[in-house]
C-alpha positions in Angstrom: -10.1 28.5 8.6 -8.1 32.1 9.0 -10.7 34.8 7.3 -9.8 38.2 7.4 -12.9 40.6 9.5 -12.3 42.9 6.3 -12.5 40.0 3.5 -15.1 38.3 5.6 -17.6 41.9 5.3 -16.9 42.0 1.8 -18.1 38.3 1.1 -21.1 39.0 3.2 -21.9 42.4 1.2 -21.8 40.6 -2.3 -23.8 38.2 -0.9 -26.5 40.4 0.7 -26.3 42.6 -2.6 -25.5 40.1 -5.7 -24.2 42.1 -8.6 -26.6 42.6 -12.2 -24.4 40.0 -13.4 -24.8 37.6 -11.1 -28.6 38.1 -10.9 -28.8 37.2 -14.2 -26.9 34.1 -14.1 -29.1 32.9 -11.4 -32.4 34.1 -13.9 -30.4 31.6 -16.5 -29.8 28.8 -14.0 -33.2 28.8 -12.4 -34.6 28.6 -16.4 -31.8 25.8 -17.3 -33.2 23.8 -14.4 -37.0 24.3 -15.2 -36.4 22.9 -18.6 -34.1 20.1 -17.4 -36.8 19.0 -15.0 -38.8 18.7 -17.6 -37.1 17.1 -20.2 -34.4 15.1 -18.3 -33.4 13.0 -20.7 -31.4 15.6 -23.0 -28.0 17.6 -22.4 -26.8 20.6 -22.6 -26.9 21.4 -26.1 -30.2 20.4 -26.6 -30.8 22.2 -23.5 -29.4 25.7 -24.5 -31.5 25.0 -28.2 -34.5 24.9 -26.6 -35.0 27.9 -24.4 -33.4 29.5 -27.5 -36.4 28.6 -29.7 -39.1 28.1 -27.0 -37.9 31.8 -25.0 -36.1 33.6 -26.9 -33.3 33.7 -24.4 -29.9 33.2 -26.3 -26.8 31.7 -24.0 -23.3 29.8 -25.3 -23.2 26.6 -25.3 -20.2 26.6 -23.2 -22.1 28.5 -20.6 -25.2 26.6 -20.4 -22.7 23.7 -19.9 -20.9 25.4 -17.5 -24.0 25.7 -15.5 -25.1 22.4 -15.9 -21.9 21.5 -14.2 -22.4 23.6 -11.7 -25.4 22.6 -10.0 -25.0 18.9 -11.3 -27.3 18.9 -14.3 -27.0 15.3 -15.9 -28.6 14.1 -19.0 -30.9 10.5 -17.6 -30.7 9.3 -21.5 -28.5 6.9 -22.9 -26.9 7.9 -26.4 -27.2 5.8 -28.8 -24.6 4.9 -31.4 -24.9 2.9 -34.5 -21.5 0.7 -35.8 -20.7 -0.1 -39.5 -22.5 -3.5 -40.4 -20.6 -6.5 -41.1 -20.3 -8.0 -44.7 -23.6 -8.7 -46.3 -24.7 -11.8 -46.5 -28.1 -11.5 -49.0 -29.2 -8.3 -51.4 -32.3 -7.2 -50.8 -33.7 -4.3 -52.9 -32.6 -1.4 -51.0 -32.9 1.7 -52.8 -31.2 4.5 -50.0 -28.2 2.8 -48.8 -25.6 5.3 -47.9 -27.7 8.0 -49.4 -29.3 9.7 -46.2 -27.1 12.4 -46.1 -27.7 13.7 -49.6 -31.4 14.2 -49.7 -32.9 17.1 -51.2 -36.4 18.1 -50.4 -39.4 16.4 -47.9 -41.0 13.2 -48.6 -37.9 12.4 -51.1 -37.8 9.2 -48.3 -40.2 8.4 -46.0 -38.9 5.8 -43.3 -41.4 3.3 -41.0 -40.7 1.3 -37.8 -42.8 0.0 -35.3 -41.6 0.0 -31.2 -43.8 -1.2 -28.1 -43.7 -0.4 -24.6 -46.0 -1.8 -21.6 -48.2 1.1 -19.7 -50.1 0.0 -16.6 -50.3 -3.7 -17.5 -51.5 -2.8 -21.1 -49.0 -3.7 -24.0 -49.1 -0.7 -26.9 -47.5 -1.0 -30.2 -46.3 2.4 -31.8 -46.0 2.7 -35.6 -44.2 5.9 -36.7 -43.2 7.4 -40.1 -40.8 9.7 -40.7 -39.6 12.0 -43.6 -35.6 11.4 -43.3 -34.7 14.6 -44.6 -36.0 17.2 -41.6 -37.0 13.9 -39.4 -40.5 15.0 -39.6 -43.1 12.3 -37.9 -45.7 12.8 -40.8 -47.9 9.9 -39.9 -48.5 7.3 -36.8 -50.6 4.6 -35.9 -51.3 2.8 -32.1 -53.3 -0.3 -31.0 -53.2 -1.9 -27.5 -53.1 -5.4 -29.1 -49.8 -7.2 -29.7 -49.6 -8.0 -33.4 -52.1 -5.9 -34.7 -51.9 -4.2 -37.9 -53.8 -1.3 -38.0 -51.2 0.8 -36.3 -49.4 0.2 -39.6 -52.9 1.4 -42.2 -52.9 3.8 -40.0 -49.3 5.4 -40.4 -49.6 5.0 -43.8 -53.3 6.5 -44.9 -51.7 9.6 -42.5 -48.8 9.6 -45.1 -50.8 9.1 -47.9 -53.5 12.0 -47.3 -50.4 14.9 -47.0 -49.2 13.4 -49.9 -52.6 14.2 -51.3 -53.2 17.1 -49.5 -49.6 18.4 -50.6 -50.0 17.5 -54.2 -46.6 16.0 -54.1 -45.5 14.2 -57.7 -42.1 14.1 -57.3 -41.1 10.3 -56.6 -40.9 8.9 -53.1 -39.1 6.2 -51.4 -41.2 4.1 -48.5 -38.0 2.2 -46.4 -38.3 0.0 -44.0 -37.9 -3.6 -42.3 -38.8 -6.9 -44.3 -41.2 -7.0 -41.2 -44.7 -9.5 -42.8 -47.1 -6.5 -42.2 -44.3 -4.2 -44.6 -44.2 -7.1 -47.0 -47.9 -8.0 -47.3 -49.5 -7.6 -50.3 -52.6 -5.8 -48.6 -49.8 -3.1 -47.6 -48.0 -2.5 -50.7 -51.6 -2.7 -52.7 -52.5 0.9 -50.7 -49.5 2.9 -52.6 -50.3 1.4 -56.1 -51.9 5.1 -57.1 -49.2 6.8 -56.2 -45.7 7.5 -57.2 -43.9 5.5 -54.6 -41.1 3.3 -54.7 -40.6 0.0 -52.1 -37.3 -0.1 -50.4 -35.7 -2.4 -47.7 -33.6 -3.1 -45.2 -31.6 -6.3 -45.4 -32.6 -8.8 -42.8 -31.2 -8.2 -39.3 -29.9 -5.0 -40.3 -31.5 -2.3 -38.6 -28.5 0.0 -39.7 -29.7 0.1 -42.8 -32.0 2.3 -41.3 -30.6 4.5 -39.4 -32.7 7.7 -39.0 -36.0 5.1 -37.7 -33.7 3.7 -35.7 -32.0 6.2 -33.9 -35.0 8.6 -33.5 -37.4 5.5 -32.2 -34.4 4.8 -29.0 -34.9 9.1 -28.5 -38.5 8.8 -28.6 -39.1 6.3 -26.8 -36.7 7.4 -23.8 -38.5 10.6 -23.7 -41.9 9.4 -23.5 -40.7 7.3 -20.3 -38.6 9.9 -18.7 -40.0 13.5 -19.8 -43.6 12.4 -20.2 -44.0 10.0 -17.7 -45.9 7.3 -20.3 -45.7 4.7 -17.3 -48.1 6.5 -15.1 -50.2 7.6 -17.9 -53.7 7.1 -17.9 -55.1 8.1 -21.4 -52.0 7.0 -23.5 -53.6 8.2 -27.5 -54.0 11.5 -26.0 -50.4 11.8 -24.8 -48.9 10.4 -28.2 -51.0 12.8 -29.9 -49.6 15.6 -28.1 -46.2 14.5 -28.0 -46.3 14.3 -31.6 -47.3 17.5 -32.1 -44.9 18.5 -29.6 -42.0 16.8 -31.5 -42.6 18.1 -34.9 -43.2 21.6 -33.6 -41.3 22.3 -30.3 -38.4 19.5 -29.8 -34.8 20.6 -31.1 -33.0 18.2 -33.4 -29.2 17.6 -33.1 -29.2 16.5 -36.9 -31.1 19.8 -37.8 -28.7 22.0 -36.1 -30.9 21.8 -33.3 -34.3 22.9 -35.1 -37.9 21.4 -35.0 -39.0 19.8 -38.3 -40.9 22.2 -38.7 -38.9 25.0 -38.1 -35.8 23.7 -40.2 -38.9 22.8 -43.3 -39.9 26.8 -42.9 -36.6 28.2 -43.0 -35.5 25.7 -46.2 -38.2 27.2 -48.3 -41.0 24.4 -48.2 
């Protein structure tokens, strides 16, 4: 390889004495890779939305995903894509249908799904409820026992006592599955005293519900791959935290990459 003894001193000078410039970038690519390493399972948007909100340090997102590329920053999660559902086959009383991109105000629909995982040879199911319209997780319940209930009560008095504590009256919608813990009578006895109206899926349509849906494949990826949950050895302790981690510090995509919290704030709630 011909390198000329002049062009040769001049490579070796910028090296010994990197420009402000490029100190900087390396500032911003040291920071891109500390917060990839820990939360490996987003890109480069979510990326760049992060260290926006978390350290006030404001880059493009063309050149956070320039660096990225640069020193081979890949997202570990799989993305997750919902199709149209085929022609229905039974009515069920659904009362959001296509409406989950018009809503108003918090708790105007709350959402509920339930998703398991194995940790260390113990099985542990995960109830979660959102609000759909800032994706807020506003109650959750966990048992170690497959087929056990009170993860469900447990969600739901969560839900319940902000709507107490919150003095909501407006009317709110409780989706979810036609799962026999959703349909119970027990269940649905809990929201008699307040203003709260059943909805449901249809059966074996989970894209009826698409905001659980999606947000329980995100959650669940990052409590494997950022948190470690398979190596965990007090697993209520780390879903508390990465709830409150979640609703306070995570970036949504379909919040223009705000927390819950952050995009409820700024909305005027």
């Amino acid at each position: 390889m011909k390198v000329s003894k002049s062009g040769y001193y001049k490579w070796k000078y910028r090296k010994d004495n990197p420009s402000i410039k490029e100190i900087s970038r390396q500032t911003e690519i040291n920071l891109i890779k500390e917060v990839h390493k820990e939360h490996p399972s987003h890109g480069y948007r979510w990326i760049n939305s992060f260290i926006r909100n978390k350290y006030g340090v404001f880059m493009t997102d063309n050149h956070v995903h320039l660096c990225c590329k640069y020193e081979n920053i890949r997202s570990q999660g799989k993305h997750y894509q919902w199709k149209k559902p085929g022609e229905e086959q039974q009515k069920f009383n659904n009362l959001v249908w296509n409406g989950w991109k018009y809503l108003s105000r918090p708790f105007e629909v709350i959402v509920s799904d339930m998703t398991s995982f194995w940790v260390k040879g113990t099985y542990y199911e995960l109830t979660l409820y959102f609000d759909a319209w800032n994706k807020e997780i506003v109650g959750y319940g966990l048992a170690s026992r497959k087929g056990a209930i009170s993860s469900y009560y447990d969600g739901l008095n969560q839900v319940l006592n902000r709507i107490k504590k919150e003095q909501t009256e407006d009317l709110i919608i409780l989706h979810t599955d036609q799962g026999s813990v959703y349909s119970s009578a027990s269940y649905n006895k809990l929201i008699e005293d307040y203003n709260i109206e059943r909805s449901m899926s249809r059966a074996g349509t989970p894209t009826d519900n698409p905001v659980n849906e999606s947000l329980n494949g995100w959650i669940k990826e990052e409590l494997m791959i950022d948190f470690n949950l398979k190596k965990c050895d007090n697993v209520p302790k780390l879903i508390e935290e990465y709830i409150y981690y979640y609703n306070n510090e995570r970036p949504s995509c379909a919040l223009n990459y705000k927390t819950p919290i952050q995009y409820k704030i700024e909305s005027g709630f």
